[in-house]
C-alpha positions, 0 to 999 in steps of 0.5 A: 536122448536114447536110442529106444527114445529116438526110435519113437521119433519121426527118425528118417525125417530127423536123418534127411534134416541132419544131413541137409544141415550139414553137409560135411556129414553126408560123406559119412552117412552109413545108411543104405538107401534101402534102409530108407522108406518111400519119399526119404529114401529118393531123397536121400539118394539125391543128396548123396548125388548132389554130394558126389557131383560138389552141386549145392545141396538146397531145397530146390535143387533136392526137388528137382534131383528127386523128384519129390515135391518141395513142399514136403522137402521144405518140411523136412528141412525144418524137422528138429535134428542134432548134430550130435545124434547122427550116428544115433540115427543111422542105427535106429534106421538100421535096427528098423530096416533089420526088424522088417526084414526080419519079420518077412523072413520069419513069415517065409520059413513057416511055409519052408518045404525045402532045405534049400529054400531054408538055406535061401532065407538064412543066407538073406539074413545074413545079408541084411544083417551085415548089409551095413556099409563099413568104411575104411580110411585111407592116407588120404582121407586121413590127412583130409580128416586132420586138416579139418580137424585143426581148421575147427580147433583154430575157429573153436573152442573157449580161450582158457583165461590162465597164461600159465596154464593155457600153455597146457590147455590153450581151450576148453572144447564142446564135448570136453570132460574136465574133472579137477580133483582136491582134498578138502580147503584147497580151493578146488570150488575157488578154481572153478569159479575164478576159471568160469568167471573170466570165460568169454562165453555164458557159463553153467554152475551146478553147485551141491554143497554152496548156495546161490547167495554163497556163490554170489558172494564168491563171485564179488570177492573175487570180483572186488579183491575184497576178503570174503567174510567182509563180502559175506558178513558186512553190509556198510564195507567197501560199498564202492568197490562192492556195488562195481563189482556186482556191475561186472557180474551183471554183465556176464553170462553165469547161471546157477543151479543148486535146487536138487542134487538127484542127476535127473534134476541136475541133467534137466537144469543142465540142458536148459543152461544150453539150449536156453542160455547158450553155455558153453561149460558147465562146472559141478561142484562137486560129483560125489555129492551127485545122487545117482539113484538107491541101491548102488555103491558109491564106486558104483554111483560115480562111475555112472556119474562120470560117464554121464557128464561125458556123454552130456559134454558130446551130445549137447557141444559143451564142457563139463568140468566136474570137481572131485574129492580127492582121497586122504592118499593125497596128503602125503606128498604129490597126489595122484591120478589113483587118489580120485576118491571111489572111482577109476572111471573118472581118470578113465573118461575124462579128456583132461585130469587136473589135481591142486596140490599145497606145499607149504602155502604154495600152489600149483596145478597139476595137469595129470592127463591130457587127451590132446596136450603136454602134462606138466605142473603149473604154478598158480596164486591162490588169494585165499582172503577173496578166494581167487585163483591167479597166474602167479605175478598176472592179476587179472 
C-alpha cells in the first residue's frame, strides 16, 4: 500500500493497533502525541507509559491508564494493521499534523500587521516542521539492537535445503530479495524449482515462459528421477513411480501462476499466495519477461521491476527470488556480476546475487553477493535427464 493510499485510511487507528500488536515497536515510535488526534493521542500516551513502566500492555490495562472507554479500545485492537508499514504511518500522521498546522498558520498571516507577528509564525513553522523526534542509538542500544537481531535469525527464516550451499546461505528470510541469473539452457528454471520444491514452507512460482502443466511435469521429474521427456510425453512409462511422485507433490504447498505477465496482475497473484496461502518465497521465472508498462526502455522497465520485488519481499515478510538472463558476456569464461542483462539496478537491490556457471559439464554456483554471508563458489549436480538440481554426491 502507498503512502497517498494509506492516507485515506483510518491511519491513527491502524498506528495505535500496530503498536498494541507489537510491542517490541513502541520504543521506536517517532510520533509525538500532539501529532495525534482526540481519543488515539490519550491512548497513545498510555502506552508509551505502560511501556516505560515494563506493565503489561492490554486492553484493559490501556482503559484504565487512559481513560478511554474499553469499548472503543477493544475496536482499536481489532483494526487491520501491518507490521511492516509502521514507518508508513507515522509519516502519514506526520504529513496530516504538518498539513494542519499549516493551513492555521496561512490563516494567521493574512491578518499579519506586524513584522514581528510575521517572525512569530514562521518561527512556529519551522517548529512543526522539525518537531520530528530524531533518535540517536547509542553503544548500548546498539549491542541490544544486535541481540534481538540474532535471537530472531535462530527463531526464523526457511532452512536452505542445499548442504553445500547452506554453508553460504544457511536460510532464505522475510524480506529477502534473491536474484539468480543464467544464460539460456543452463538450468536456472531447473534451480529454482528443485530449491522450491525441497522448502519446508508453501512456496509461490510465478512462471512467464513455462505453464502449469510444464511445470508439473518438472516437478515429477525431479520428484521420480525419471527423465523429463518420458514424464512429458508418455502416458504408459514408469506409472509407479510416477503415480507416488505425484503423491509427494500433493502434500506440499506449491502454487502456480502463469495467467499474465503485466506486473500489476503478477503483484495481485503475489500477495494472494501470502496472505491467502501462506508462502514464505516466491520464485519469478523470469524478470525480464515481466511487462512493466508502455513506454519505457528495457533498463528502464527492469529496474522499476527490481525495485518492485524488493519492496514486495518487506512489505509482505517473504523471499523473492527472481530468475535473470544473463548477457552473451557471460559465455566467455566466469560470468559476472556486470552480466545481468539490462540492468545494474538488480546487482544493486538484491540482498543476494547468485550466477550458474557450466565448465565442461560442470556445475557450480556462484554466490557473487551476500548482504549478510561469505561469496564463494558451490559445486552442485545438475541431472539434466529429470532437470534436477543436487548437492554433488547427496541426493536427496
Amino acid at each position: 500500500m502507498n503512502t497517498a493510499k494509506l492516507a485515506e485510511t483510518n491511519v491513527e487507528a491502524e498506528y495505535i493497533s500496530c503498536l498494541m500488536h507489537n510491542n517490541e515497536l513502541i520504543g521506536q515510535a517517532n510520533v509525538l502525541p500532539e501529532q495525534l488526534t482526540g481519543q488515539t493521542r490519550k491512548i497513545y500516551v498510555a502506552i508509551k507509559k505502560l511501556h516505560d513502566e515494563a506493565r503489561p500492555i492490554k486492553v484493559l490495562t490501556v482503559s484504565t491508564e487512559s481513560g478511554v472507554d474499553i469499548e472503543y479500545i477493544k475496536n482499536i485492537y481489532k483494526t487491520e494493521s501491518v507490521k511492516t508499514l509502521f514507518r508508513e504511518y507515522e509519516s502519514v500522521i506526520k504529513n496530516k499534523y504538518i498539513a494542519k498546522k499549516s493551513k492555521e498558520l496561512a490563516a494567521e498571516l493574512s491578518g499579519v500587521q506586524s513584522l514581528a507577528d510575521y517572525e512569530d509564525i514562521i518561527k512556529r513553522a519551522e517548529t512543526y516542521a522539525e518537531s520530528e523526534n530524531i533518535e540517536i542509538a547509542d553503544a548500548k542500544s546498539m549491542m541490544r539492537e544486535y541481540e534481538e537481531s540474532i535471537k530472531n535469525r535462530i527463531n526464523t527464516g526457511i532452512r536452505n535445503p542445499f548442504v553445500n550451499m547452506s554453508a553460504y546461505i544457511s536460510k532464505f528470510y522475510a524480506g529477502q530479495y534473491v536474484v539468480i541469473g543464467g544464460r539460456p539452457s543452463k538450468g536456472k528454471s531447473a534451480f529454482m524449482l528443485s530449491l522450491l520444491r525441497r522448502l519446508s514452507c508453501h512456496v509461490g512460482i510465478v512462471s512467464l515462459e513455462t505453464t502449469v502443466a510444464e511445470i508439473a511435469a518438472r516437478l515429477i521429474a525431479q520428484q521420480s528421477h525419471i527423465a523429463l521427456d518420458i514424464v512429458a510425453n508418455s502416458e504408459t512409462q514408469f506409472i509407479d513411480q510416477r503415480v507416488k511422485a505425484m503423491a509427494e507433490l500433493y502434500e506440499k504447498g506449491i502454487y502456480v501462476y502463469d495467467k499474465s505477465s503485466t506486473w500489476r496482475k503478477i503483484r495481485s497473484a503475489m500477495r494472494k499466495m501470502v496472505n491467502k496461502f501462506n508462502c514464505k518465497v516466491i520464485g519469478i521465472d523470469y524478470v525480464q519477461l515481466v511487462n512493466m508498462g508502455k513506454g519505457k526502455d528495457r533498463t528502464e522497465a527492469l529496474g522499476e521491476m527490481s525495485r518492485e520485488c524488493k519492496e514486495f519481499a518487506r512489505r509482505n515478510e517473504c523471499t523473492v527470488i527472481a530468475l535473470a538472463q544473463l548477457g552473451r558476456g557471460a559465455d566467455e569464461g566466469r560470468p559476472k556480476l556486470k552480466d545481468l542483462q539490462w540492468s545494474s539496478q538488480l546487482e544493486q537491490d538484491a540482498d543476494v546475487v547468485i550466477l550458474i556457471h557450466e565448465d565442461d559439464g560442470k556445475f557450480s554456483l556462484q554466490i557473487e553477493k551476500n548482504r549478510d554471508g561469505r561469496t564463494g563458489v558451490v559445486d552442485m549436480t545438475f541431472n539434466k535427464f529429470c532437470v534436477d538440481w543436487e548437492d554433488n554426491g547427496v541426493y536427496r
